[in-house]
C-alpha positions in Angstrom: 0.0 0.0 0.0 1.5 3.5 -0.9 2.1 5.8 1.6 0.8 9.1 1.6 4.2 10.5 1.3 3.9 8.8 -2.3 0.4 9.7 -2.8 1.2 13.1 -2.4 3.9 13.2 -4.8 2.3 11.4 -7.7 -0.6 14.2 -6.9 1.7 17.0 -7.0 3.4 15.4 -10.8 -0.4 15.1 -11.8 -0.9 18.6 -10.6 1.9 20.2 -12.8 0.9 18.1 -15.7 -3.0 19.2 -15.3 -1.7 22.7 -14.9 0.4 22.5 -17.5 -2.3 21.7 -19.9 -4.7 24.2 -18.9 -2.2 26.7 -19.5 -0.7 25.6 -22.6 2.6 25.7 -21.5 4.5 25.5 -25.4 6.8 28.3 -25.3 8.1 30.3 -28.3 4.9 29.1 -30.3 2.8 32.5 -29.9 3.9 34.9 -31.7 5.1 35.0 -35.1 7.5 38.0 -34.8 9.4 39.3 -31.0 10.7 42.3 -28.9 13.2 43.9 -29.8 16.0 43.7 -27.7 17.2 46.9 -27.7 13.8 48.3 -25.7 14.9 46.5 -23.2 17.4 49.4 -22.0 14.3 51.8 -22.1 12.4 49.1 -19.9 15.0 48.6 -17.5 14.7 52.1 -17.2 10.9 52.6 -16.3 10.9 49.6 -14.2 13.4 51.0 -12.0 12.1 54.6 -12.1 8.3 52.8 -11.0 9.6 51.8 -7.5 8.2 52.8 -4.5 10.8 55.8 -2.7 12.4 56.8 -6.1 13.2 60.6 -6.3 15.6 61.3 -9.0 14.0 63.0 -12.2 11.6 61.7 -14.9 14.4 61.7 -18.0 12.6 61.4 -21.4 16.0 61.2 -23.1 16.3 57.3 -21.7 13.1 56.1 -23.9 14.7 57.3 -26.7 14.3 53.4 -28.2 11.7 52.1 -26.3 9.8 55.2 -28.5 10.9 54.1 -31.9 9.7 50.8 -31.5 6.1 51.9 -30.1 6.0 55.0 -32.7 6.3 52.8 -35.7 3.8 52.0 -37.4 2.3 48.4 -37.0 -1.0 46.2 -38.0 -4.5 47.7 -36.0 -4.5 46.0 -32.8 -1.0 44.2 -32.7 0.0 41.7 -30.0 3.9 40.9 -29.5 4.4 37.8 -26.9 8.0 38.0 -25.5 11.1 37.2 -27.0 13.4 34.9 -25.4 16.3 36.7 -23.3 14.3 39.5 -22.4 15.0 40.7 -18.9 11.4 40.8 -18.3 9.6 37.5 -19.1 7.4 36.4 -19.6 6.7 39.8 -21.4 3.9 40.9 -23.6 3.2 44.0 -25.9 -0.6 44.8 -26.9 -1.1 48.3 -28.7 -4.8 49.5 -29.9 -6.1 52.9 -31.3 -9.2 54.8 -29.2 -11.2 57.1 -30.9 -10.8 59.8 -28.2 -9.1 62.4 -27.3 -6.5 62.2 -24.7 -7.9 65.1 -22.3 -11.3 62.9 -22.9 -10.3 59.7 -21.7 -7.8 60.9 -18.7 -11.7 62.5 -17.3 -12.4 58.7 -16.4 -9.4 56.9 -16.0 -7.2 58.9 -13.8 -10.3 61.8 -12.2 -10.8 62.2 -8.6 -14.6 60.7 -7.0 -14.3 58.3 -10.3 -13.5 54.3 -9.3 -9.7 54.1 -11.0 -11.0 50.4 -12.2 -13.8 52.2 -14.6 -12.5 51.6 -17.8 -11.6 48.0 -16.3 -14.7 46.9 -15.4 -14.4 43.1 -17.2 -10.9 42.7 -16.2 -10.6 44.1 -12.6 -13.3 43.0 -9.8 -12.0 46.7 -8.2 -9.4 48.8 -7.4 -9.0 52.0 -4.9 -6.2 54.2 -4.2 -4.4 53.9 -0.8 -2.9 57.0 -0.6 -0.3 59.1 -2.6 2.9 60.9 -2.0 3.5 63.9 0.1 3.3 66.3 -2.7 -0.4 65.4 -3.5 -3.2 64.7 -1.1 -5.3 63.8 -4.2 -5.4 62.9 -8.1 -4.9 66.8 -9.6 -7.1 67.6 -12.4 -5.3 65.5 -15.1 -6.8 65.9 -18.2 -6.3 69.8 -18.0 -2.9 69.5 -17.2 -1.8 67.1 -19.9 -2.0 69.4 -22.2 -0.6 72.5 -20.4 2.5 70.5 -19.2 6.2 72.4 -20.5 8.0 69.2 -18.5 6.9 66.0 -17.5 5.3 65.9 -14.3 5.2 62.7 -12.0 2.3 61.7 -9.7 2.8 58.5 -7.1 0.6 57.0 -4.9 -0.6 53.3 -3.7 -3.3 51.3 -5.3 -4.9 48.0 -4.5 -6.6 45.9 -6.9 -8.6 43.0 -7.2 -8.5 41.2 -10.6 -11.7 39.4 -12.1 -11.8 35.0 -12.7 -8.6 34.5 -14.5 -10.5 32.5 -18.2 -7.7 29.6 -17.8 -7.3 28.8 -14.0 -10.8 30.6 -12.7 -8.6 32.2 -10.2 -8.9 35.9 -8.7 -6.2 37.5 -6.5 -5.7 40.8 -4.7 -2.8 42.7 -4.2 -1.0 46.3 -3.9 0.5 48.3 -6.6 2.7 51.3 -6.5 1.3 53.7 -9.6 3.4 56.0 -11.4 2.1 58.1 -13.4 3.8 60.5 -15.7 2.5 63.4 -18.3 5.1 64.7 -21.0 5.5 66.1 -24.2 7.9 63.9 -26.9 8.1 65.8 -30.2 4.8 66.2 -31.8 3.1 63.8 -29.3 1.4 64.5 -26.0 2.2 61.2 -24.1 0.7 60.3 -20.9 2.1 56.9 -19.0 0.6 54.9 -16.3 2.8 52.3 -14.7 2.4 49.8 -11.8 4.8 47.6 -10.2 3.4 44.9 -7.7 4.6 45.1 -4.2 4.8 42.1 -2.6 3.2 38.7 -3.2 -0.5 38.8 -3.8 -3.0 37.2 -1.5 -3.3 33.6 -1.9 -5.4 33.0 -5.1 -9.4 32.2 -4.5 -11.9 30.1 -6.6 -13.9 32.8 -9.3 -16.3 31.9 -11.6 -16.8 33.1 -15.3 -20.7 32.3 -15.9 -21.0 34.2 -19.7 -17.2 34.0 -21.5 -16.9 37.8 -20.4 -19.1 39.0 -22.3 -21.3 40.6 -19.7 -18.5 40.4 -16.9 -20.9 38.3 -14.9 -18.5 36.7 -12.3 -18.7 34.8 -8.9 -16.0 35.6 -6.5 -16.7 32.5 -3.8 -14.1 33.5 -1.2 -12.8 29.8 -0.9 -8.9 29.2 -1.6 -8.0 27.4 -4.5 -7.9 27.4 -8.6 -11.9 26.5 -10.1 -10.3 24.0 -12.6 -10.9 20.2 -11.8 -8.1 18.5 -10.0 -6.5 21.9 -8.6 -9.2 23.0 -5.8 -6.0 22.6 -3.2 -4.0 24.3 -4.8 -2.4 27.5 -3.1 -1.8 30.1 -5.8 -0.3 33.7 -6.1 1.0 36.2 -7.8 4.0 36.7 -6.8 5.5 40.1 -9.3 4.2 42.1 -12.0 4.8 45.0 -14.1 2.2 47.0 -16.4 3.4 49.8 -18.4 0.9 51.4 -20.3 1.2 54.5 -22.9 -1.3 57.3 -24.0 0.1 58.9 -26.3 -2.2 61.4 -29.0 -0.4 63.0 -32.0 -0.8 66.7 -32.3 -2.0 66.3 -36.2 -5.3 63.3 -34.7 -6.5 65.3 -31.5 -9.5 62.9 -31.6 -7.1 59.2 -31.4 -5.3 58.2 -29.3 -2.5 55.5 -29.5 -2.9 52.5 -27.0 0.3 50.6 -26.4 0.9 48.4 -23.0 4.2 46.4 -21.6 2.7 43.7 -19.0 5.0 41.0 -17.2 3.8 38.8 -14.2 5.1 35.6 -12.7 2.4 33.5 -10.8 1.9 29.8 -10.1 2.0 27.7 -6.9 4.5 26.2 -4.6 6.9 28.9 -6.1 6.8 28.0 -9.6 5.8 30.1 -12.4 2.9 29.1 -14.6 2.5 32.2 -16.3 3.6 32.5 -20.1 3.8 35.7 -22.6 0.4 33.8 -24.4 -1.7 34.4 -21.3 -0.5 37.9 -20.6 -1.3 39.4 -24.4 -4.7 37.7 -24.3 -5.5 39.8 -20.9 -4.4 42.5 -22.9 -6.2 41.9 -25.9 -9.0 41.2 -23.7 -8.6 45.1 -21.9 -8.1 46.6 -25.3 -11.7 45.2 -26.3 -13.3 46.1 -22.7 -12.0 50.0 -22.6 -12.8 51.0 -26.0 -16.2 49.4 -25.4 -16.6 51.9 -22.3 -14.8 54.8 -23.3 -15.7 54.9 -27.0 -19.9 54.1 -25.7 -22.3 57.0 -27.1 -23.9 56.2 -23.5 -20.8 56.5 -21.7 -22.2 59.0 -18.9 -20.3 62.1 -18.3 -17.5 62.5 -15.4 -19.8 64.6 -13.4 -22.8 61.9 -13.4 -20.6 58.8 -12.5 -19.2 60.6 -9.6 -22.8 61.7 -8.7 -23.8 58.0 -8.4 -20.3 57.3 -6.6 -21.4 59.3 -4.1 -24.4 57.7 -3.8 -23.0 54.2 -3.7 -20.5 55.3 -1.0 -23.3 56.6 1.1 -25.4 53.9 1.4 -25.6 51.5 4.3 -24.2 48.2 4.7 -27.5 46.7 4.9 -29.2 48.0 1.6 -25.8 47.4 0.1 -26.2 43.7 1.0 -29.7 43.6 0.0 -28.9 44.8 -3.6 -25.9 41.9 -3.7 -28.2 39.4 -2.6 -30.7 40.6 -5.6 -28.3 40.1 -7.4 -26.4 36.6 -6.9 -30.4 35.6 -6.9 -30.6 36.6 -10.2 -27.4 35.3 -11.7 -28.5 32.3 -10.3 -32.0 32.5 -12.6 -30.4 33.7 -15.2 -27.3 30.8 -15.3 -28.6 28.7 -12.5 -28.8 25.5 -14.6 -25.5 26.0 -17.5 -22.4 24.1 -16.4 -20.5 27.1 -15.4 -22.6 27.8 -12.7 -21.2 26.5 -8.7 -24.6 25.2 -7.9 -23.5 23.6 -4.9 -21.6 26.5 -3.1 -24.1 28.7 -3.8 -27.1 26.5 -2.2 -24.3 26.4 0.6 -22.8 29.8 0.5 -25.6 31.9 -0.1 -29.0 30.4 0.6 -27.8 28.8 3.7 -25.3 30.6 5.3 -23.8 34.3 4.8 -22.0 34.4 2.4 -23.1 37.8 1.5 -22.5 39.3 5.2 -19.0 38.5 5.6 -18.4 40.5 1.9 -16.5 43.8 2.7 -17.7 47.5 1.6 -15.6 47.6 -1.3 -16.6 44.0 -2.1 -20.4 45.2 -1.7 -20.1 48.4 -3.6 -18.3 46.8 -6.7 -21.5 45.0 -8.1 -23.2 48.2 -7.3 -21.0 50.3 -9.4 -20.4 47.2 -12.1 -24.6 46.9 -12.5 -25.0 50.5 -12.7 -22.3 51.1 -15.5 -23.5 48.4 -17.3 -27.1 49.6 -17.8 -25.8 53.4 -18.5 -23.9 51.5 -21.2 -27.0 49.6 -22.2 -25.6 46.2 -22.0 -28.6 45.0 -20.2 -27.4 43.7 -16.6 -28.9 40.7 -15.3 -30.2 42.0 -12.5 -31.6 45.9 -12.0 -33.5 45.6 -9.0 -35.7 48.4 -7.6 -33.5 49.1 -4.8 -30.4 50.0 -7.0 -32.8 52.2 -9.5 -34.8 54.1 -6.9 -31.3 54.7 -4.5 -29.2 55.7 -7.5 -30.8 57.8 -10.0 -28.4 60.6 -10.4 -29.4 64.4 -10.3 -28.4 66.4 -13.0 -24.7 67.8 -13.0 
């Protein structure tokens, strides 16, 4: 009889192998062309310059390559996966045009009283700020200054986030980010960069469910440790460093487009190991490109003013109505996807129907299906639940 000393192990070989096929791990199969290696100097660069306590000077003069390469011109919607050698890697390059203008699309993604995770909405469960440096004591009016700005300016602060299901491993994590965010001119461009290193391992990875393919961002976030795919519910996950570097940049001949072009790396997996390849980072990038133009490009994207009207209103309300509305709600994803495949039948007759599940969720837990079912119906994607409670306590007044 085996001992469980040898169960264990031929579990953990089955484990990597199970892993290993829900990830696809094939590397250097992605991507037709690579990275160029000499971007890497001008990565180096910003990765070092995005750490928490740095004070020397913003120096334009270092990106000099890293510009080149994300100035030339390349296929709509073009996604580079890594290149072997790269200091970061797995790496990933995504790049996508908005039909906005800059000044436009800093109103919602960098505004004070705005949720920073509103033009994230299928890819983050939430995010808030934490705090910022000493020289701010809150986001400055952005989109005015961008355009005003002689010399770069710098803004730091503290962010945490929560991501939504990961599509392969049904995982969700939480963690802290140090933003950097930096405004500058670079010939005829006006260029505005948002970066975010990781700091410090995530929290261990929980079970998420994806109940439509993403198309809806209808997600169940069950609060139990573990990947959702079959065979890995004991499995301790993290993520354990990232790196997103994302550019803005809008061309002083095309005030109404603006160039999209992101640098992601992340290393996560379990017992140490990473699991992570270049593949699965450019298809959450491919997947972001899709979800912000859908918001920010929406003829029924509400204005500035009217979003942070109803976050007003969503931070004001008690805990109580604020649980009422998410129990509303997991009622009626259950309705709507009670009896599809996707759908964790059993936790939730555990989890929510007979225990409370729905008490032990924090504010910023509670307030995120607020703020997700409310966007949605501005943007007329049709939420699966608008219950009385959230139309009656949220109609905005006029700005």
């Amino acid at each position: 009889m085996q001992s469980w000393r040898q169960f264990r192990g031929r579990m953990f070989q089955a484990a990597l192998v199970c892993l290993a096929g829900i990830l696809c791990l094939t590397p250097g199969t992605w991507a037709a062309e690579q990275l160029p290696a000499n971007i890497d100097g001008g990565l180096g660069y910003l990765y070092e310059f995005a750490e928490s306590g740095t004070t020397t000077p913003f120096e334009v003069k270092r990106l000099a390559k890293l510009m080149t390469f994300i100035l030339t011109p390349k296929d709509e919607g073009v996604s580079i996966a890594g290149r072997s050698g790269a200091f970061l890697e797995p790496l990933a390059y995504h790049e996508f045009a908005v039909s906005r203008s800059l000044p436009f699309i800093l109103k919602y993604a960098h505004q004070s009283g705005i949720p920073p995770h509103l033009l994230t909405l299928g890819t983050l469960r939430y995010a808030y700020w934490k705090g910022f440096d000493d020289r701010y004591p809150d986001l400055p009016n952005v989109s005015e200054r961008i355009l005003q700005a002689k010399s770069p300016f710098v803004i730091r602060g503290w962010e945490h986030e929560v991501i939504a299901p990961d599509p392969s491993s049904g995982a969700y994590y939480g963690y802290d980010v140090y933003r950097t965010l930096i405004g500058f001119r670079y010939g005829k461009y006006t260029i505005w960069m948002s970066m975010a290193r990781q700091q410090n391992q995530s929290d261990v990875g929980r079970k998420g469910y994806v109940l439509d393919e993403e198309n809806a961002w209808h997600y169940i976030y069950s609060g139990e440790k573990g990947i959702t795919k079959t065979g890995l519910g004991w499995v301790d996950s993290y993520m354990y460093k990232g790196f997103t570097c994302s550019f803005y940049i809008q061309a002083d001949d095309t005030p109404d487009q603006v160039k999209v072009a992101i640098f992601k790396w992340l290393r996560a997996g379990w017992n140490g190991m990473n699991f992570v390849r270049d593949k699965h980072i450019r298809d959450g990038l491919q997947r972001f490109g899709a979800i912000m133009r859908r918001i920010i490009e929406s003829p029924n994207l509400p204005p500035p003013a009217q979003i942070q009207s109803v976050w007003r209103r969503i931070d004001g309300l008690p805990l109580d109505q604020l649980r009422q509305i998410n129990r509303d709600y997991l009622l009626a994803l259950e309705k709507h996807y009670g009896k599809k495949r996707a759908f964790p039948r059993r936790w939730f007759k555990k989890q929510v129907l007979k225990s409370d599940y729905v008490d032990q969720l924090t504010r910023p837990q509670l307030e995120a299906v607020v703020f997700l079912e409310y966007m949605k119906a501005a943007l007329g994607m049709s939420p699966v639940t608008a219950p009385e409670i959230l139309l009656s306590y949220l109609k905005p007044t006029e700005p």
